[in-house]
N, C-alpha and C positions, 0 to 999 in steps of 0.2 A: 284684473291682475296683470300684473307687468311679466312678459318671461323677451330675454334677449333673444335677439334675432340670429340666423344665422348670416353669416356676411361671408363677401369675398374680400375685403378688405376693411382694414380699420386704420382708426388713427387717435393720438390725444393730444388737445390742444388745451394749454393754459392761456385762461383771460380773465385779465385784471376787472376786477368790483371797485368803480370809481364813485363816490358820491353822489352823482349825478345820472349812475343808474339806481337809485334806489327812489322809492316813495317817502312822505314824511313819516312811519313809521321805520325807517331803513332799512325799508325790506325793498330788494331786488323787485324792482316795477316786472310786473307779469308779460308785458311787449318786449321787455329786452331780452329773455328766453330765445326770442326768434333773434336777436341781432347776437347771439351769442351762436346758434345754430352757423350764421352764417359766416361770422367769424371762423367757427370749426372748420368749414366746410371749404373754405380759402384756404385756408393752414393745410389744411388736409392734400386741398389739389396742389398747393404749392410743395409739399413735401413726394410728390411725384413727379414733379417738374412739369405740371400742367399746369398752370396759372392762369389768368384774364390773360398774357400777350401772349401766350403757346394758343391760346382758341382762337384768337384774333389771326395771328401767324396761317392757321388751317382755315380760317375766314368761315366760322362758325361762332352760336351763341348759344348758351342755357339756360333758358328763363327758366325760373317758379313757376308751376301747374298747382303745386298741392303742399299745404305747411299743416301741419297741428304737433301742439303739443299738452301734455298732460300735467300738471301742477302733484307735487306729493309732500314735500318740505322747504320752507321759503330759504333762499342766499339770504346773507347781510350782509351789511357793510364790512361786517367786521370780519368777515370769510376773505376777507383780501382779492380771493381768487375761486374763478370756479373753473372745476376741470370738465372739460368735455369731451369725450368719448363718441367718435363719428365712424359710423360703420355702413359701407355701401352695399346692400344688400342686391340693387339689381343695376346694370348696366348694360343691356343690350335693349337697342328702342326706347329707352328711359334711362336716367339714373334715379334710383333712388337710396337714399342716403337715411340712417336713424340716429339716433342722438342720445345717448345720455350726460345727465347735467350733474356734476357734484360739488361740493366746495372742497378749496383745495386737499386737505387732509380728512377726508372722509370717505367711507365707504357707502356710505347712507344717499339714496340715490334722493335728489331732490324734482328732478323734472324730467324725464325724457318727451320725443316724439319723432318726426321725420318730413321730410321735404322731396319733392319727386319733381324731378328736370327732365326736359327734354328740347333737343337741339334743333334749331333753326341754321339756315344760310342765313349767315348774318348782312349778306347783300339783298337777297329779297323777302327775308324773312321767312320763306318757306320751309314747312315741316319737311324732317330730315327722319325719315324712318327706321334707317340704319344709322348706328353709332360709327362715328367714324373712325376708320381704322390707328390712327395716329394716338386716339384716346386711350384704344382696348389695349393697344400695346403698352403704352404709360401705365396704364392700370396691373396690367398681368407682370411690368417689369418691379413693379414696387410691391407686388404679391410674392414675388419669389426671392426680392432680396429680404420683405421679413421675414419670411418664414427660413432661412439661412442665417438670421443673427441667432 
């Protein structure tokens, strides 16, 4: 049984359903679930103005440790669009990040699950224990301007 999590941040991103993610039944191929997460999850840090060249900038990395997700109602093609729903549930020593997946105009949940990062110096690779402070601030300053619209 699915129950939402509780998050310090959330986000919703629209991505387009192209042809070419579906199977020959036109159903949403089960692998693109994850490149839809990751999608999110771009969108997500780029709407705090953290993005690939803000990490780069503080010369840090955050790889994938941990992905799944859970199947409930199939996308199709003809869903145009599926809404994703990215909520960071933990972000000190890790991020981990959850996911729900909808087509565009629906309430009817089709897929959730989640992905858990965690940061490297991106000069030697080595594990990075602590978050780095440049992030948490990004993070706390996009919690406070939602919760003020």
């Amino acid at each position: 049984m699915y129950r939402k999590p509780k998050f310090i941040i959330s986000h919703e991103s629209i991505i387009p359903i192209s042809f070419h993610d579906t199977d020959a039944m036109r159903i949403v191929w089960h692998g693109n679930y994850i490149k839809f997460f990751e999608l999110a999850r771009e969108d997500m840090f780029n709407a705090f103005d953290f993005g690939y060249d803000m990490m780069k900038k503080h010369i840090f990395a955050m790889p994938i440790i941990e992905c799944a997700c859970k199947y409930r109602k199939p996308l199709k093609v003809t869903d145009k669009c599926a809404r994703v729903i990215s909520m960071m549930t933990q972000c000190e020593g890790k991020i981990e990040i959850h996911y729900e997946v909808y087509a565009l105009n629906s309430d009817e949940l089709c897929a959730y699950g989640h992905t858990a990062q965690v940061m490297i110096d991106a000069r030697t690779s080595e594990l990075l224990f602590a978050t780095p402070q440049p992030l948490l601030d990004a993070i706390d300053d996009f919690r406070i301007k939602k919760e003020n619209e």
